[in-house]
N, C-alpha and C positions, 0 to 999 in steps of 0.2 A: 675124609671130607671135613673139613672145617666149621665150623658153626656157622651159623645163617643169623644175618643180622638182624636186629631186632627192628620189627614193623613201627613206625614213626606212628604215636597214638592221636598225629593231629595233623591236620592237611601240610603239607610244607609246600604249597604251592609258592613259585617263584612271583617275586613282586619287582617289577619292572616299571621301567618310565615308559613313556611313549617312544623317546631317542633311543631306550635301548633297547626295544623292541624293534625297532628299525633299523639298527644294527645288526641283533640279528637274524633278520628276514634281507638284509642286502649281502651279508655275508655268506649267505645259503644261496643269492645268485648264484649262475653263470656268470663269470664278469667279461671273458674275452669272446669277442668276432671274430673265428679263424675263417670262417664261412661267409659267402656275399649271403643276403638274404632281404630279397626284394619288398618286402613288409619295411624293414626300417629303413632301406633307403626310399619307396613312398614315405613315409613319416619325417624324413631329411628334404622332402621336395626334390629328390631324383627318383622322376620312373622310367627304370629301368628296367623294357618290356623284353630285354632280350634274356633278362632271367627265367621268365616262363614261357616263352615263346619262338622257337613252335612249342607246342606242348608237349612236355616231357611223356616217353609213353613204355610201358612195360614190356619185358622181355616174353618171346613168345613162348617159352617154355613158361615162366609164370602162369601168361595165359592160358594155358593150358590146365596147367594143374590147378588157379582157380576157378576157372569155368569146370572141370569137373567134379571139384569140393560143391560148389555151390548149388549144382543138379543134385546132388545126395540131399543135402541140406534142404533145399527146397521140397523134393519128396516127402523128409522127413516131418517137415515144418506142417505139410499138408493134409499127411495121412495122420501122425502121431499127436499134433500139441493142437490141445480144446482152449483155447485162450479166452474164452467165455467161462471154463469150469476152471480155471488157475484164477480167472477173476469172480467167483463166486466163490471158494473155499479159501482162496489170499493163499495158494501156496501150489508151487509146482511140484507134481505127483512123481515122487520118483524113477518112475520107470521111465518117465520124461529126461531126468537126469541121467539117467545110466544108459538111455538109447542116445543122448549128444555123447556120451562118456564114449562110448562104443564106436560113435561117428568120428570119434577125430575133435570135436570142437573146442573141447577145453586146450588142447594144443595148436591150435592153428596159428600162433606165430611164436611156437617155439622149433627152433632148430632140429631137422630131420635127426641128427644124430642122438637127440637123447628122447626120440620119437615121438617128436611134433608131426604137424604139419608142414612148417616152415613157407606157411602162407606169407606174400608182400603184404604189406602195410593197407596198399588198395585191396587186396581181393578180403581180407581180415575184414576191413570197413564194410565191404560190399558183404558180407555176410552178415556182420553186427545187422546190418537194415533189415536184412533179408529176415533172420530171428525173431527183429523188433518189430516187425509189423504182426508177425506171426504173437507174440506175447510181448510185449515190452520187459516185463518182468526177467525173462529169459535172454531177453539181450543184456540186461541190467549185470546180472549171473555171471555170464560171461565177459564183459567187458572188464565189470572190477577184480573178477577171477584173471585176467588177461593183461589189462592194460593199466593198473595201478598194484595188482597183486604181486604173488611172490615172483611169476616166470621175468617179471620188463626188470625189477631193479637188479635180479639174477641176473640177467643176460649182458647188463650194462655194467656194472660193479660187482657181479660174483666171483668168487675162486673155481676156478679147475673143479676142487674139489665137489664145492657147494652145486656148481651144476650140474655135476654126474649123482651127486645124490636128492637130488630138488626138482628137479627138470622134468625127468623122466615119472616120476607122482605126478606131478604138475601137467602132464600132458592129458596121460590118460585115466590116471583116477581120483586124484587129490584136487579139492576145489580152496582155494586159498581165498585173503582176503586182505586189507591192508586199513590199519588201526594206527591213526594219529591223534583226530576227533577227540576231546574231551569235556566232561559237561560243562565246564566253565573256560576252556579254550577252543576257538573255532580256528578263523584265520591269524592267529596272535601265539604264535608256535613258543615263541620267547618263556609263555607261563604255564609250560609245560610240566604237569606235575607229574607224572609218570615216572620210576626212577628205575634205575638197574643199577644195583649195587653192586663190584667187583667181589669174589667171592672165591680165590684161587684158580680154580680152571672155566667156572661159571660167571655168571652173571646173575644176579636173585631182581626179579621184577615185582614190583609193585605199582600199583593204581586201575584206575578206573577207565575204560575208553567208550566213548557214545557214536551210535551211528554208524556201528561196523558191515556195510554192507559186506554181504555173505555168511557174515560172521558166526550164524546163528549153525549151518552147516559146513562149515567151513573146516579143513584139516589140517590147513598151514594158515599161520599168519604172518604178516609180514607190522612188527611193534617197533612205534616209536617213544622210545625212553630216555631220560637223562641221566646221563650218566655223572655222577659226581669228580669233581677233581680232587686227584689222590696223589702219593709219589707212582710213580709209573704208570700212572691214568689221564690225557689229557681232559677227560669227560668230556661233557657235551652231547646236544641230542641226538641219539645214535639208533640206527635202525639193526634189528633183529627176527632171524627168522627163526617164529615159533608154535613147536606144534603143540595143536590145538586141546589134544586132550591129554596134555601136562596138568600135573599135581597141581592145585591151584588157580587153575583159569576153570571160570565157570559163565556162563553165559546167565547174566540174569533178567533178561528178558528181550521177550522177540516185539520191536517198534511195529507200529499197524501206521499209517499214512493216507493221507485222502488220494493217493493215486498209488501205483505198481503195490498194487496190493498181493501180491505175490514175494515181493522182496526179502529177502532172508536178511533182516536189518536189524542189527540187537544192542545191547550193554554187557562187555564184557568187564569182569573182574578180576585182574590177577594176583595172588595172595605169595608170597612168597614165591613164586615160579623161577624155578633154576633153569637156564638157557646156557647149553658150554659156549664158551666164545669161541669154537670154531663157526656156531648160526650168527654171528655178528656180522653183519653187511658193512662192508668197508670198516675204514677206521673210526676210532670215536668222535663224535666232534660231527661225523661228516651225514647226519642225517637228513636235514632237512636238505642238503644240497641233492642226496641221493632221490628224495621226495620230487623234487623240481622238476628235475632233470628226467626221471621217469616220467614226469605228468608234460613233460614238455612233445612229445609225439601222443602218449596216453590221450590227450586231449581230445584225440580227432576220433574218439568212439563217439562222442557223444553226439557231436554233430553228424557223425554218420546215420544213427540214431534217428535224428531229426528230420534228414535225407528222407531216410525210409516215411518216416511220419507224413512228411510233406509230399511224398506220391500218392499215398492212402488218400488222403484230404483232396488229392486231386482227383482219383477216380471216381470216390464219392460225389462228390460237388458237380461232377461232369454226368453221372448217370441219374442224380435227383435231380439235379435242375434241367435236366432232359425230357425228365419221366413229368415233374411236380410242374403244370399248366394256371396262371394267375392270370385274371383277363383276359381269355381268350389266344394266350401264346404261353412257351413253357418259361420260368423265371426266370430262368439261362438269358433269356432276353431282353431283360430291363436291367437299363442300367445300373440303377441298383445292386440288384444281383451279380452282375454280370463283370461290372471294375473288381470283387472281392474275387471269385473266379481268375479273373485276368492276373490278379495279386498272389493268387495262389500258385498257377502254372509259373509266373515270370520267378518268384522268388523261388519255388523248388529247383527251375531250371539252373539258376545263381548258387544256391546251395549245394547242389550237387557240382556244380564246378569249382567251386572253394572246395570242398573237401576231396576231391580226386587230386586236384592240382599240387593240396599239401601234402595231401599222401606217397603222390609218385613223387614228390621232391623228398619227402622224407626217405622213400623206399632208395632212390638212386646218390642219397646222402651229399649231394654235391651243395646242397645250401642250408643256412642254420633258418630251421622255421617255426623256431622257439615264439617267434610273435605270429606266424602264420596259424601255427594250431591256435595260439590265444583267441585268437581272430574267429579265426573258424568256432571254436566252441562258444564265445560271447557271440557272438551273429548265428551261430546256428539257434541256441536254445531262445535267442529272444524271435526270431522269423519263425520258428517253428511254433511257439508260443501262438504269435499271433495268423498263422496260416490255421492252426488249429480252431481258435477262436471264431473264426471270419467261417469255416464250416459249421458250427453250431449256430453261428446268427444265419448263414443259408439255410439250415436243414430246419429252423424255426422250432417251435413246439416239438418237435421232431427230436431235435439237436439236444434239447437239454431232455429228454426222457431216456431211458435206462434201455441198453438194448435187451436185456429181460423184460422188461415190461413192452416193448416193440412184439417182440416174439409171443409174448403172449396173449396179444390183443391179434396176432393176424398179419403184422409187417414185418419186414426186413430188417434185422437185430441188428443195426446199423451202430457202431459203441462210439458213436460220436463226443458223449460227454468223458468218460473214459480216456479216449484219449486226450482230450484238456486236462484233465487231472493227473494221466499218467506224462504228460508232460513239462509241470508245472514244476517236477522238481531240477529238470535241465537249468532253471534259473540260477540255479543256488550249486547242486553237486560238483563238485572237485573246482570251487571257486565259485562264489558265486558273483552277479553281474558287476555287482559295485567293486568287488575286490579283483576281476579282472580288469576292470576299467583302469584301476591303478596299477595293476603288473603291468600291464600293457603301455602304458604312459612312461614308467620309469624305463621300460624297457626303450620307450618311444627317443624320449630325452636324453638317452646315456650316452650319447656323442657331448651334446649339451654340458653333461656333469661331468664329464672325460676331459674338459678342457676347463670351465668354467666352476665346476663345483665346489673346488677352493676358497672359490668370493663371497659365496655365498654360508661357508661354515664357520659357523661361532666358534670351533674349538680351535680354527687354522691360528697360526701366527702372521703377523702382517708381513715378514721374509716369505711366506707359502702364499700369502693373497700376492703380493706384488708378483712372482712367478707365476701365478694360475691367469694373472692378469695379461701378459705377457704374450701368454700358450693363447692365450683367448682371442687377446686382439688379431694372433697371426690365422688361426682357428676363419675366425669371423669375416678376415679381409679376404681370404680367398673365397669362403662359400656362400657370403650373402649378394653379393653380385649375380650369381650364378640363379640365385631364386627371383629377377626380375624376368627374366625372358628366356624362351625356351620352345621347343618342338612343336609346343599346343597350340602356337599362334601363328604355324605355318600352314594355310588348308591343305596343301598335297600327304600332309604327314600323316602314317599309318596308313595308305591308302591300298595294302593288300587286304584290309579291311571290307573292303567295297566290292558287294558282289549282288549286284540287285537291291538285298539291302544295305546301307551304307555306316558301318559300325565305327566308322573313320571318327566323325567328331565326337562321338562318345568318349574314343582314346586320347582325344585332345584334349578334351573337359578333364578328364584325370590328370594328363600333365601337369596341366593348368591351376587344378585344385589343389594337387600335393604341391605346387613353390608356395600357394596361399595358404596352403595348412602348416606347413612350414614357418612361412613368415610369421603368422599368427603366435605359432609358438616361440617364436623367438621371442616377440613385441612381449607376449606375457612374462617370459619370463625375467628378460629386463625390468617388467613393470613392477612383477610380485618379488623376484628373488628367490630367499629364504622361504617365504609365503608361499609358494607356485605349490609344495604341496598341499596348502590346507585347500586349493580352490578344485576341491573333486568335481564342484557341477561343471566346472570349466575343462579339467583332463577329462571328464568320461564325455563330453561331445568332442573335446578332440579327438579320442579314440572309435568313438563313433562314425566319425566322419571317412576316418583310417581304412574301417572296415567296410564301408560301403564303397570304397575307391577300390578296395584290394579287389571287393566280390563283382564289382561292375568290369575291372580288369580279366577276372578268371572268368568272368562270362563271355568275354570278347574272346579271350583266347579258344575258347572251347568249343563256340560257335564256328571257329576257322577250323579247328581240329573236324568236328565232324562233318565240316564241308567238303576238305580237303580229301578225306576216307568216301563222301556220296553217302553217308548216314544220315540222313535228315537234317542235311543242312541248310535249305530253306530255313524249314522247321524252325532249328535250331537258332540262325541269325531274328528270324521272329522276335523268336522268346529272350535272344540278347539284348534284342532294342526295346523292347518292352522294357525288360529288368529295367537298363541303363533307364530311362527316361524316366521311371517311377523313382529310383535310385537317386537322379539326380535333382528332384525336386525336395528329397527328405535332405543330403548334403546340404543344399541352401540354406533348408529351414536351420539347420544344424549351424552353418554359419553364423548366421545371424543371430541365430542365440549366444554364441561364444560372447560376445559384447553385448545384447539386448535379453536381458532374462530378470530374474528376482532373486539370484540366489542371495543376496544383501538383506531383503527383507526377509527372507526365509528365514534365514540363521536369526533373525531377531524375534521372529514369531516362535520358533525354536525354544528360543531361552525362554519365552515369557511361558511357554507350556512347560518344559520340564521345571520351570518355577513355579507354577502352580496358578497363574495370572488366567487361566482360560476354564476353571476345573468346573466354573458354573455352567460353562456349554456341555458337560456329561451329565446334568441332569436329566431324570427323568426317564431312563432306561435300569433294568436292571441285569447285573454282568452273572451269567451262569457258569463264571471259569470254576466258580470254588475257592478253596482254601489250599495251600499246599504252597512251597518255594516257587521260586521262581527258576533256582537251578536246583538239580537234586546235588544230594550231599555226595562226594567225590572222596572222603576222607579214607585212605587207604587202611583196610582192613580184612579179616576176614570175611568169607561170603554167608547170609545168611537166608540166602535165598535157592532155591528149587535150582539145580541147572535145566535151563531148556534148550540146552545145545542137541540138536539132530541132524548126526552125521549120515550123508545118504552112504548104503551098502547095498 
């Protein structure tokens, strides 16, 4: 074995521009559409309803085998997990873990042959809920065990090899985890300080990584490290799978969080750590693309998640405001109460059709829904956010007390605040809203920069602008015509729509709005150019806008689906036209602000605060954060701390 390079005695973290950080985070795109995929032709001003309609629906041997995963699961969810005592000691009791270990769950969407489950996409999601109402913590467990950890980038980008020995751990007893995260890099991958040195048949890793869910118990991981450029090294940030209780990785502490206070979420340390490069996932160079691409279906846990959240929120809010009588009638009936209720049933019904609709498309692979899951997890974790909310102003004084303290006094340990809390981190985990708002834009606009992005780059040559020019005008003469006029302004259009209730112009209103969302975005970007990225306030209600057409879409659909089956589809058209009509008064507002807002004087009030122009308005309070950095020190070294890695056995 050859010597082990010597540990860098001072951070070498990469220093980057803005441009080259967005380099590369677009080089870690996807870049090609092989696949139609009804998200970005809404965002193009074509809806194209025959993408998801009828609705795509699963094969019945699936159903089979997840409807009788999900009866086990259930049982077990009801008899085995105290989700009150996992949120009172912040930690799931292992027998907990080794009776899912037992059940099948940590495998449930790996491949029969290296004994999974080889659950679809939906019945996976429909479980994730199933868990997450039961403890969130536990759904947390398993998704990033599942859906960013080692089995999805394995399944997508492993060798032969790596899956016959990863897979089959990975099903039934091995919990993994996946570590990019570090204390001074979040979504800015570019200043990734983490390295893996070539080392003859190894790799020697070094650095620090924050925020490892699972991590804490975790037996594989799955590490993103850069690798340096050498002769026969292209480097680049490279993903590796490594186990966990290797020479030098030590877990130096388990994070605590105002919500899933169960979460096994830590700071790990790697010290020298030798990885062979047979654990190297793909080629070098190719990690962050491996990261993407994973998280591009990984996505739809979360909002599945949410799913589950927003039925909880609804049985609750239906059986208090049933029981809880205000004046003479139950609260259920003022309206007051009664519109947050109505916001809660429309938007879970909406939510749970986004996330089916992207699952059975992701499960039957026939469309790229790289923006659909976007979608779905930005729109799930902000509606679930606020369905959450809107139950704790219902449950009143109620809502914000402790379901310990409920159960103590004599009532119904209702954990209504709990779950606000264990929700609030869906804003931010595996993207968070602001940084989706932007994947989902560039994603939105890449027809846009596929023809046009030339005119707009300082580095082109005037030979490359005069051809982008060119590509553009011919680009633009066929498809902006196309965005004046169209199906939404025919009343008979969509009219299988119409069954008692009439979900017809709702489907019109979408057409209608995608050539306007569309055009919108063109005009901007004529207007800004080069600029069109700084104006975030302006992409994230474009994006905004995107997902509320998609989710008013998949409600339409969904509502035909279970009418067509006699599954409550009255019911079901109800709770479409609700959505829609709630749906399309927030779209407007959203309009209207693309042009009518402050983001001008904000960025000005902006500078004069981090200039210090406003510092006399903090008088008068006094700040109990303390003393201490603002990040912790990341400088790769030895550990000098306790490991508190516990591996469940």
């Amino acid at each position: 074995m050859s010597a082990v390079p010597e540990t860098p005695a001072a951070p070498s973290r990469p220093t980057v521009t803005e441009r080259e950080a967005r380099q590369v985070a677009e080089a870690a795109r996807e870049q090609d559409w092989r696949k139609p995929s009804f998200a970005k032709e809404l965002f193009l001003g074509r809806f194209q309803l025959d993408l998801i309609h009828p609705h795509p629906l699963p094969a019945d041997e699936d159903v089979r085998r997840g409807e009788e995963f999900l009866a086990r699961l259930r049982d077990f969810c009801g008899t085995k997990v105290d989700g009150a005592l996992i949120e009172r000691e912040a930690r799931i009791p292992d027998e907990v873990i080794n009776g899912l270990k037992e059940l099948g769950a940590l495998g449930m969407k790996i491949d029969t042959k290296y004994g999974g489950l080889g659950l679809t996409q939906v019945y996976y999601n429909k479980a994730l809920a199933l868990v997450g109402s039961a403890s969130p913590a536990i759904g947390a467990l398993l998704s990033a065990h599942q859906s960013i950890g080692v089995p999805q980038p394995l399944k997508i980008f492993g060798t032969r090899e790596q899956k016959e020995t990863f897979l089959p751990r990975c099903a039934r007893t091995d919990i993994s985890a996946f570590l990019l995260t570090e204390p001074d890099v979040g979504s800015d991958p570019a200043r990734l300080a983490t390295t893996a040195v070539p080392d003859g048949d190894d790799y020697v890793l070094d650095g620090v990584k924050l925020w490892t869910t699972n991590g804490v118990v975790a037996d594989l991981l799955v590490v993103m490290a850069r690798v340096p450029r050498s002769e026969g090294h292209r480097g680049g940030i490279t993903a590796f799978v490594v186990e966990a209780d290797s020479e030098g990785v030590t877990v130096e502490n388990r994070n605590a969080f105002m919500g899933l206070r169960g979460l096994e979420n830590g700071v790990t340390r790697f010290h020298r750590v030798r990885v062979p490069a047979s654990h190297r996932i793909g080629e070098e160079g190719q990690g962050l693309k491996i990261a993407l691409t994973t998280l591009n279906t990984g996505r739809l846990s979360l909002p599945a998640m949410c799913v589950g959240a927003g039925k909880w929120c609804l049985k609750i809010a239906r059986e208090w405001s049933a029981e809880r009588e205000q004046w003479g009638k139950p609260v259920a009936l003022h309206e007051a109460v009664g519109s947050k209720i109505a916001f809660i049933a429309a938007t879970t019904f909406a939510l749970e059709a986004v996330v089916d609709l992207s699952s059975q498309m992701a499960d039957e692979d026939r469309n790229d829904i790289r923006i659909e899951a976007a979608l779905a997890k930005l729109y799930g974790s902000e509606m679930a956010w606020l369905m959450a909310d809107e139950l704790v102003q219902i449950r009143g004084g109620r809502g914000f007390e402790t379901a310990d303290s409920l159960r103590a006094r004599g009532e119904r340990a209702v954990p209504a605040e709990q779950m606000l809390r264990d929700l609030r981190i869906n804003r931010i985990f595996e993207g968070s809203t602001e940084i989706m708002h932007l994947l989902i834009a560039r994603e939105a606009v890449d027809a846009h920069l596929s023809v046009a992005g030339d005119l707009i780059d300082p580095d082109k040559t005037l030979g490359d602008k005069a051809r982008a020019g060119a590509s553009a005008g011919a680009f633009y003469a066929r498809w902006l015509p196309k965005l004046v006029a169209g199906p939404g302004q025919l009343p008979g259009t969509y009219g299988e729509f119409k069954h008692g209730i009439d979900l017809s112009p709702h489907l019109r209103y979408v057409e209608r709005a995608s050539r306007k969302l569309a055009r919108s975005t063109f005009y901007a970007m004529s207007r800004w150019q080069g600029r069109m990225e700084t104006k975030q306030g302006f992409l994230g209600r474009i994006v905004d806008i995107g997902a509320e057409l998609f989710a008013m879409s998949a409600a339409c659909v969904r509502a035909e689906l279970l009418r067509s089956r006699g599954d409550h589809g009255r019911e079901a058209y109800q709770l479409a036209d609700a959505f829609c009509r709630q749906a399309r008064l927030r779209v407007e507002e959203l309009f209207g602000r693309l042009w009518s807002n402050t983001d001008d004087l904000d960025r000005k009030v902006v500078k004069n605060v981090l200039g210090g122009s406003y510092t006399w308005l903090e008088d008068g309070v006094i700040d109990p954060s303390g003393d201490g950095p603002w990040i912790a020190d990341a400088t790769p070294g030895e550990s000098t701390r306790e490991n508190v890695r516990r591996p469940i056995r």
